[in-house]
N, C-alpha and C positions, 0 to 999 in steps of 0.2 A: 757540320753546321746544322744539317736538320735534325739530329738530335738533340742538340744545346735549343733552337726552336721549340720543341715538343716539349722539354723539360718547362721552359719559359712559359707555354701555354699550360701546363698542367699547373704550375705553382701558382698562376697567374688566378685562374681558375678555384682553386681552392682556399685561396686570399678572399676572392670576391665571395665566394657561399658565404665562409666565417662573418664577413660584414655584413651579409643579406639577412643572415639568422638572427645574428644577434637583434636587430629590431624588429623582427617581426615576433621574436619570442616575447620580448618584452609585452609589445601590441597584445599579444593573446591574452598575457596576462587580466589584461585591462577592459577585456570584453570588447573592445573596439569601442568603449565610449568617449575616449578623449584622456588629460588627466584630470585628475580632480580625486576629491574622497569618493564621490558617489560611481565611478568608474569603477571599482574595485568586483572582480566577477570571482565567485558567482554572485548575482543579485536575488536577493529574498522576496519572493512576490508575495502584495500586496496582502494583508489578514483579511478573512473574509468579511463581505459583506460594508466594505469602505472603497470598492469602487464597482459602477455600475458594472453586468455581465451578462452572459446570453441569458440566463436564467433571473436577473434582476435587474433588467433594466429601468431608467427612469427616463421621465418625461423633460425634454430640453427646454431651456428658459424662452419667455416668451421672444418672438423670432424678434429680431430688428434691421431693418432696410438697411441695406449698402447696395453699393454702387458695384456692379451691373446688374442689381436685383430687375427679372421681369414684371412688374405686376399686371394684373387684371382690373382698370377699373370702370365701373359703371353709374353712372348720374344721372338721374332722372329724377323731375320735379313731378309733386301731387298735386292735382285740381282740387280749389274750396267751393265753396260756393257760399255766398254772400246773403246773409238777411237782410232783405231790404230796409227794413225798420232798423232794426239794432246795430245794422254792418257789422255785425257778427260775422268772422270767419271761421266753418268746419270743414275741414280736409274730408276730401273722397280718395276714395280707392281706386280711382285713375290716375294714370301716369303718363305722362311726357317727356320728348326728351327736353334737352336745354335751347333757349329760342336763337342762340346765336351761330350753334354749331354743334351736334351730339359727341357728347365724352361716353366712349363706348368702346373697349378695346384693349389691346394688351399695350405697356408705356414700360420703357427700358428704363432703370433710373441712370442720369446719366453721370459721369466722372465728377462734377460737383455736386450731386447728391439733388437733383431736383428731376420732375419728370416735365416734358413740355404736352401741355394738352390745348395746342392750336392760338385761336383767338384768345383763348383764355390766359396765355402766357405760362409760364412755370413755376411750379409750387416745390418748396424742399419737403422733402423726405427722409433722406438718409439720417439716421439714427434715430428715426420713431418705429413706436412698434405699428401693428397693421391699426390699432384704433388710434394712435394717436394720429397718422398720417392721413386717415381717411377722414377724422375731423377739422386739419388742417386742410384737404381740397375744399372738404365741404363751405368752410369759410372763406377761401378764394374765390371761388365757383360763385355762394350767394350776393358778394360784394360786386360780380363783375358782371352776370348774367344778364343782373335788371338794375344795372346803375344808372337806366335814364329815371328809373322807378324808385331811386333809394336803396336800391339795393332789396336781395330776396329774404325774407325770415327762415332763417335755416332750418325751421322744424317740415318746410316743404319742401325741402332738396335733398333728398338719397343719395347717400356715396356707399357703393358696395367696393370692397375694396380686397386682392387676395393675392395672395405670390403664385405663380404661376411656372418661372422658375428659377431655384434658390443657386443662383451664381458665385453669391457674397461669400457662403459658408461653403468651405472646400476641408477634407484631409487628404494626406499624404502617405503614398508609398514610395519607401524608395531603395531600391536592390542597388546593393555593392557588386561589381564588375570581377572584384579579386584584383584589383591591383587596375582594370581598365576601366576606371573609371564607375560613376554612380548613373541610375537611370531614377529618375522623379516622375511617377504620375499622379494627377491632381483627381480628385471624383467629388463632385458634391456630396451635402449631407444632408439625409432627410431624416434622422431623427433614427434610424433604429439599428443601424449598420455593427456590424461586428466584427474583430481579426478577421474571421473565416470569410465573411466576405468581403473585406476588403482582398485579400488573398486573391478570392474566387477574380474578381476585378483585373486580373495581370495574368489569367489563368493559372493560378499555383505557383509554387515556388523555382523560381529558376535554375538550371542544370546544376551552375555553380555555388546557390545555395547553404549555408550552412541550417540544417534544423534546431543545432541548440544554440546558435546568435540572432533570437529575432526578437523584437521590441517594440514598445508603444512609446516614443516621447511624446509627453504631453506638455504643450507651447510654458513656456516659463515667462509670466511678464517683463519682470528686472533682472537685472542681472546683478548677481549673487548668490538670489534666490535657490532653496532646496532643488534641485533637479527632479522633478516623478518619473521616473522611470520604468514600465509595466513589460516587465519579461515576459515572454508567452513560450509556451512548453508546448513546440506542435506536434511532439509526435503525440500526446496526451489529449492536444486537442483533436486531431484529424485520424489516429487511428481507435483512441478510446474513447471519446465522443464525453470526457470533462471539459466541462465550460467554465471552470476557475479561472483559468488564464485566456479565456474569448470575451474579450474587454469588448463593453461596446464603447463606438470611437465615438469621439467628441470633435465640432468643429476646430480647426487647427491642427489635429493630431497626426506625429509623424511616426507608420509604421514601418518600422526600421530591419531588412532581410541582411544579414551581414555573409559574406564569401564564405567557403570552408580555407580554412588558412592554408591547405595543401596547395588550393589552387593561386592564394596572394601569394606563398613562398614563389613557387615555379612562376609567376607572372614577373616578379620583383627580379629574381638571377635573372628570366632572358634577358630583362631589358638591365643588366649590368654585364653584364656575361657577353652579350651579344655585339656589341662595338669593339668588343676588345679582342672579342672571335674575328671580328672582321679587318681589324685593323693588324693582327695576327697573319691570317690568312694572306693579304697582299700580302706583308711582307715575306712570306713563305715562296709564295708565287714569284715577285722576286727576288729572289735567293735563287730558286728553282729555274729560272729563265738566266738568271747570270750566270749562273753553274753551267747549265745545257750551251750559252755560248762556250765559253770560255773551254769547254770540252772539245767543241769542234772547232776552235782555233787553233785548240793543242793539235787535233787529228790531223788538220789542214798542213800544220808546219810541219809535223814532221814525216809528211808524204813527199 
């Protein structure tokens, strides 16, 4: 009986690999991108000079407010002073805060896109750039400061206005498990970041790693749409110091570290392999316990 057992576990056992392989061979195939046409590996990186890199970078479009952008802002009205004859008003080079309450400080923009600056109520922001936002306090601010007055002529109220810090724009890492799973970390962007350091950001590449499945997707709006896909060649980047493939990242972008498939094969078998070892195993153990009675009942009786 424990032989016929062991056969059953061996054959059982060599059923399961055949199953395990066959899809993960496929998978390889395909770079781990998914299906599609543009899945098909190897992937041709990018002709030079058609996407920004550590040696060509460009400058990011101008910023625009989201929500939970920080900013910094500051309002302070100029003193005139009045000719008595002509009431002529020229502004001085003194400054004040505002008479009802000073806006002076750092403002969170909040989940509906507005900042609250106190008495003065809340102005939207979200989806202006920094001038255009800071012309809209300015014009909340002059309407409400001095509404017993008419209101203030905006050429004497200052809005300084600046991010402080860039919440809204994030890219992504995100390392394959090999089979357990994926780990996502988020880093703001400030405009000059590259593979390498995004990399450096998770401290380097992790044990299970592959170095020739690593990748830059960059956000696709519709779907359909051509996939971009930016291979990165690390051992080229990190031990021969080319920055062809040191993409600088863009906000949105997701750098993708894919497992060595050694390690998704053996992760995939145990966890197929492993229930049926266990469910094996009892029954061995039972087998093995009725046998052992049924031994010493023989011995018993015929004592």
């Amino acid at each position: 009986m424990f032989s016929q057992c062991r056969t059953i576990t061996r054959t059982a056992a060599v059923v399961l690999c055949g199953l395990a392989i066959a899809p993960i061979g496929c998978m390889a195939n395909r770079h781990g991108l998914g299906p599609g046409p543009a899945a098909i590996s190897p992937l041709p990186p990018p002709p030079p000079g058609t996407v920004p890199v550590e040696l060509g970078k460009v400058a990011l479009p101008e910023y625009v407010i989201e929500p939970p952008d920080v900013l910094r802002i500051e309002a302070v009205v100029r003193d005139v002073d009045i000719d008595p004859v002509t009431k002529k008003e020229t502004l001085k080079d003194t400054l004040r805060s505002l008479p009802l309450q000073p806006v002076w400080g750092e403002y969170t923009v909040r989940p509906d896109g507005t900042v609250f600056l106190g008495v003065y109520g809340q102005v939207n922001v979200a989806g202006y750039t920094l001038k255009q936002a800071a012309a809209a306090i300015r014009e909340s601010l002059a309407a409400q400061a001095f509404a017993e007055a008419g209101g203030l002529k905006q050429d004497r109220l200052l809005v300084v206005l600046d991010v402080t810090q860039y919440n809204s724009k994030k890219y992504y890492v995100i390392t394959d498990g090999g089979g357990a799973g994926e780990q996502v970390y988020a880093f703001p962007v400030t405009g000059s970041e590259t593979v390498l350091d995004a990399m450096s950001n998770i401290y380097g590449l992790p044990s299970v790693a592959s170095k020739r499945d690593i990748w830059v997707a960059r956000r696709t709006p519709n779907a359909g749409e051509h996939e971009q896909i930016l291979p990165v060649d690390w051992v080229a980047l990190s031990q021969h110091g080319l920055t062809s493939t040191n993409y600088q990242i863009m906000p949105g972008d997701r750098v993708y570290v894919k497992a060595q498939r050694l390690v998704t094969l053996d992760t995939t078998l145990a966890r197929v392999i492993s229930p049926i070892e266990r469910v094996l195993g009892v029954t061995l153990l039972g087998a093995s316990t009725v046998n052992q009675i049924s031994g010493r009942g023989a011995g018993f009786g015929n004592n």
